[in-house]
C-alpha atoms as a printed R data frame, in Angstrom:
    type eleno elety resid chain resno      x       y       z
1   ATOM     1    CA   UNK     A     1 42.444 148.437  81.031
2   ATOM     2    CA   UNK     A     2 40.124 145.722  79.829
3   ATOM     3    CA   UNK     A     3 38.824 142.967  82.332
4   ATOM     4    CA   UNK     A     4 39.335 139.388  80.852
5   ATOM     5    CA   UNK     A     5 35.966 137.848  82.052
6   ATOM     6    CA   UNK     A     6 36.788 134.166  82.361
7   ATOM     7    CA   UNK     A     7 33.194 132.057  82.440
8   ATOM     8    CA   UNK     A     8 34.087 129.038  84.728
9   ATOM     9    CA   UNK     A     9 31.582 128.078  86.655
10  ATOM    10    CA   UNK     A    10 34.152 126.637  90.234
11  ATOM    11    CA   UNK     A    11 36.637 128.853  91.567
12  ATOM    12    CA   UNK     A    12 39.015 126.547  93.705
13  ATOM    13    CA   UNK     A    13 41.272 128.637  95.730
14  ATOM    14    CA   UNK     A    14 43.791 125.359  96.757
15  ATOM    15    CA   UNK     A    15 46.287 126.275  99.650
16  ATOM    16    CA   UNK     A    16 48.693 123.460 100.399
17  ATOM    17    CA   UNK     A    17 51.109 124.655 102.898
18  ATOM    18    CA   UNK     A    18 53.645 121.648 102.402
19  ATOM    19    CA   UNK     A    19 54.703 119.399  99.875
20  ATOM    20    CA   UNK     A    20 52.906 116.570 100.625
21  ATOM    21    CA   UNK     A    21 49.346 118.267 100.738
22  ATOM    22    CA   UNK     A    22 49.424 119.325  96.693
23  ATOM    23    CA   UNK     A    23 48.539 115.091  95.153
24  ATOM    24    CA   UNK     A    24 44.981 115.826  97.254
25  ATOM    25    CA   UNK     A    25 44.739 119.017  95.729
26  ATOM    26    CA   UNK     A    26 45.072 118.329  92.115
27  ATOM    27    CA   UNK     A    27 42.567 115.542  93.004
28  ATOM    28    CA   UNK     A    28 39.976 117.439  94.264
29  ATOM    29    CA   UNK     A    29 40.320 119.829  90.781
30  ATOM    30    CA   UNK     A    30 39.375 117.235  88.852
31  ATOM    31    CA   UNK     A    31 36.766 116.061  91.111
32  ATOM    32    CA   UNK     A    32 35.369 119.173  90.867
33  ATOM    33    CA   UNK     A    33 36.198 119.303  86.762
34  ATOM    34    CA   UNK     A    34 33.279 116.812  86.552
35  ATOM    35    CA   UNK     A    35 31.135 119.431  87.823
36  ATOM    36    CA   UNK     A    36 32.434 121.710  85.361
37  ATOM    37    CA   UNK     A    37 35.542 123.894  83.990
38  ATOM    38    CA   UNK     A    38 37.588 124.962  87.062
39  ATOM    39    CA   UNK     A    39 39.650 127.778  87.981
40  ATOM    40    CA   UNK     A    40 42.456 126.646  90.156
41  ATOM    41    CA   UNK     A    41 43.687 129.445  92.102
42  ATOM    42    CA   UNK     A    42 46.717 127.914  93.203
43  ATOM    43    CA   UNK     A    43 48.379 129.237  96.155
44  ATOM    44    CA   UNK     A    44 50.884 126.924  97.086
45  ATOM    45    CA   UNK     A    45 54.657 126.476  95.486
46  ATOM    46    CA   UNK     A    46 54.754 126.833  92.198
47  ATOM    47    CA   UNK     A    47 52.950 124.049  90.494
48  ATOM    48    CA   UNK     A    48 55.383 121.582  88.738
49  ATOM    49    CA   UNK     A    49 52.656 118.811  88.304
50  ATOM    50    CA   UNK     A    50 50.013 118.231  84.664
51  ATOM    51    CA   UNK     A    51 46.821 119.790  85.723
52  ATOM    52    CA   UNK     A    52 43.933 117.558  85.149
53  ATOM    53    CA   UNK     A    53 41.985 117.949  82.055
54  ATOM    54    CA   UNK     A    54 39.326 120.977  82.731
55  ATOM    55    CA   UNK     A    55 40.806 122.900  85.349
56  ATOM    56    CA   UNK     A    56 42.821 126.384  84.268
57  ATOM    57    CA   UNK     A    57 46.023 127.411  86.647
58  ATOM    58    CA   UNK     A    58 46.153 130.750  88.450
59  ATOM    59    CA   UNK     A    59 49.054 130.896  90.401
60  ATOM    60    CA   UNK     A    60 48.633 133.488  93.389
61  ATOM    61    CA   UNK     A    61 51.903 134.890  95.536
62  ATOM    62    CA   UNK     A    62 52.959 131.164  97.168
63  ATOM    63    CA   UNK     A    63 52.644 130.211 100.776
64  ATOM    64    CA   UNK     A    64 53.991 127.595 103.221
65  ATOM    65    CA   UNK     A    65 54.310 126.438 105.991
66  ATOM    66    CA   UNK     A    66 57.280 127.053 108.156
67  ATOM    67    CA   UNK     A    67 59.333 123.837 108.773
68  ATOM    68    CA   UNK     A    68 60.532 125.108 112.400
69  ATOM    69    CA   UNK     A    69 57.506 127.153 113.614
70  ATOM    70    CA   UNK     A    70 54.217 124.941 112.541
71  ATOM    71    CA   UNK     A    71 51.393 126.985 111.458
72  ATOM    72    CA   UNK     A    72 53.858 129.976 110.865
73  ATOM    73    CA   UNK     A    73 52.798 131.331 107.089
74  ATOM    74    CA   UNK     A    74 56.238 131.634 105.249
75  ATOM    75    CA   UNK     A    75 55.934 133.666 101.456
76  ATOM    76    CA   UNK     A    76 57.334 131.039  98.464
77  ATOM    77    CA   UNK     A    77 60.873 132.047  99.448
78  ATOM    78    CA   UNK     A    78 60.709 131.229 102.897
79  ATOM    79    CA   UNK     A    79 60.426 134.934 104.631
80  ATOM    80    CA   UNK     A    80 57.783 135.490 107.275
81  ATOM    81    CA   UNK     A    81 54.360 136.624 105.236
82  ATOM    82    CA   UNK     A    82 54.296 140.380 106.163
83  ATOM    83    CA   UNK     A    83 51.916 142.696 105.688
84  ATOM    84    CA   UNK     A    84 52.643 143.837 102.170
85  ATOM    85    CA   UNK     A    85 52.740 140.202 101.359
86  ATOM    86    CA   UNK     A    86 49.397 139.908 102.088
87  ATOM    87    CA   UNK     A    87 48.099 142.641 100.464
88  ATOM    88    CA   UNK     A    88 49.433 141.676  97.359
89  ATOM    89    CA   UNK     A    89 48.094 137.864  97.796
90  ATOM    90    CA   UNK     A    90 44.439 139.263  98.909
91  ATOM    91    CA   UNK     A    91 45.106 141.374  95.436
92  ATOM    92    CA   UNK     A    92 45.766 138.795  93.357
93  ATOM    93    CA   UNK     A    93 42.680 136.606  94.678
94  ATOM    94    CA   UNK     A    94 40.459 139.108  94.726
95  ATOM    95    CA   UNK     A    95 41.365 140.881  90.733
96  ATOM    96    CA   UNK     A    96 40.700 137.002  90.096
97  ATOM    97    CA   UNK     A    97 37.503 136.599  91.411
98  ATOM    98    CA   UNK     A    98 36.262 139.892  90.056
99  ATOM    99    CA   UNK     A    99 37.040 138.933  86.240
100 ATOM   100    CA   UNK     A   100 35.194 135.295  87.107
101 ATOM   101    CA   UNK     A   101 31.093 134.814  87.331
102 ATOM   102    CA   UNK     A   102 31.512 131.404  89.394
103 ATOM   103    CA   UNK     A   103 28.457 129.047  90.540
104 ATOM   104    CA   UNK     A   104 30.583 127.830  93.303
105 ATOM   105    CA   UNK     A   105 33.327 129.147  94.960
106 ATOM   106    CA   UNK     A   106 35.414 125.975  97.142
107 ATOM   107    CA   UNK     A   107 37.831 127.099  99.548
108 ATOM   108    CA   UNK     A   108 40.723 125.047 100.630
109 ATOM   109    CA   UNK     A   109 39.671 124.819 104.403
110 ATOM   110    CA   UNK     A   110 39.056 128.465 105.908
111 ATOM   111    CA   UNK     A   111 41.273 129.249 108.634
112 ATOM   112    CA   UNK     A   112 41.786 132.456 110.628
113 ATOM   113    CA   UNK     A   113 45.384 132.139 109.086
114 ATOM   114    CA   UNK     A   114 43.694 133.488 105.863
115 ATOM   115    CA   UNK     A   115 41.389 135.825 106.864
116 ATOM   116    CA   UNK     A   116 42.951 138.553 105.307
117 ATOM   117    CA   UNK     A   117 42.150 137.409 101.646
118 ATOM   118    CA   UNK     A   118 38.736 134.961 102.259
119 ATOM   119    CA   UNK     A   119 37.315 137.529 104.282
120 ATOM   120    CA   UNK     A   120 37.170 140.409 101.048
121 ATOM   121    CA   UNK     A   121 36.667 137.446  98.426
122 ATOM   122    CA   UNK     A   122 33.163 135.773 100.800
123 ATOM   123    CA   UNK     A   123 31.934 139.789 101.039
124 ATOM   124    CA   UNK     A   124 32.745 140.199  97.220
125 ATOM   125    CA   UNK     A   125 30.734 136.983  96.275
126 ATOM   126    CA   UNK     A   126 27.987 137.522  98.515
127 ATOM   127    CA   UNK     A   127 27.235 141.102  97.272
128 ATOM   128    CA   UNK     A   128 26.446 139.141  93.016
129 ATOM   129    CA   UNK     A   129 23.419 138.872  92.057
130 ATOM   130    CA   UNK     A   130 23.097 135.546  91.613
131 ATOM   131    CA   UNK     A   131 26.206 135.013  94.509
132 ATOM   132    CA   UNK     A   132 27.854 131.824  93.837
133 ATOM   133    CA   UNK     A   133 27.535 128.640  96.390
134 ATOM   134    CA   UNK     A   134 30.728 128.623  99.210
135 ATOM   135    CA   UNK     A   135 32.269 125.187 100.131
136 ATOM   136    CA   UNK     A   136 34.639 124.191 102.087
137 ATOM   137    CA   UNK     A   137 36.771 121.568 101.557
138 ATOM   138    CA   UNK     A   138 37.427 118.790 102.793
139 ATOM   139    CA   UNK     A   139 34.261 118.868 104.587
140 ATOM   140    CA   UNK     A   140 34.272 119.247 107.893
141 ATOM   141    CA   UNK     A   141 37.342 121.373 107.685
142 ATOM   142    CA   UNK     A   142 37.786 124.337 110.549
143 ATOM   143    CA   UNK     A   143 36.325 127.487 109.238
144 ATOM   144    CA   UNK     A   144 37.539 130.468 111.157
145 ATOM   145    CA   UNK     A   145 34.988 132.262 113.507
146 ATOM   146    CA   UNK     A   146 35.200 135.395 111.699
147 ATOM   147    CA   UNK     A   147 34.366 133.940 108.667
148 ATOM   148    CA   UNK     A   148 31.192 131.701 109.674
149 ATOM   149    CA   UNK     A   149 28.708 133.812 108.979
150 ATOM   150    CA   UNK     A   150 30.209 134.148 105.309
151 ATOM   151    CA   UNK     A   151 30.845 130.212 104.475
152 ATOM   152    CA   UNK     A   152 27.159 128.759 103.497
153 ATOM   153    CA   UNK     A   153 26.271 127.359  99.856
């Protein structure tokens, strides 16, 4: 199997768990497309919107959030995000992030909801040689306490 190494310097894994949260998203990609050529790792619905100019999709296994239970992680069809879900999700992210040499990793916020995938992906990153800068965004966003010691640019 050959690796496709894609050279863009931000990986942006964007989460938006409802509708409503994707127009910040995109805008933030091309924010950070002035920086650079980004890597939107897109793990909301599927994506139905024009990416801005420098910024390459990767859709990852969709999440949202369930209308009924708030902060209950649904899969894109609306079934409770099991186990296997998230093993295939962490999967995705991490095959990504291993065929990328980023500068800068951003994370769509960093909630204990998501450890199971930013957890792997912070240890991955911070065993390269150069390892790429972490951010959060938006700033100021709650970073789960198991991932603390992992989130510093």
């Amino acid at each position: 199997m050959t690796l496709i190494q894609h050279h863009q310097p931000i990986l942006f894994r964007a989460q938006p768990m409802r509708p409503d949260d994707v127009p910040a998203r995109l805008d933030q990609a091309e924010m950070l497309a002035r920086q650079g050529a980004v890597m939107l790792a897109w793990g909301g619905l599927p994506l139905t919107a024009t990416l801005p100019q420098g910024v390459t999709l990767t859709p990852l296994p969709g999440a949202q959030e369930s209308a009924e239970v708030p902060g209950l992680m649904m899969d894109a069809v609306g079934h409770v995000a099991d186990h296997s879900w998230k093993k295939r999700r962490a999967a995705a992210l991490l095959a990504l992030f291993a065929g990328m040499q980023p500068r800068l990793i951003v994370l769509d916020g960093a909630p204990s909801l998501f450890r199971f995938e930013l957890r792997p992906l912070l240890e991955m990153a911070r065993r390269r040689d150069p390892a790429p800068g972490v951010r959060v965004w938006p700033e100021g966003a709650t970073v789960g306490p198991e991932l603390l010691g992992l989130v510093k640019g």
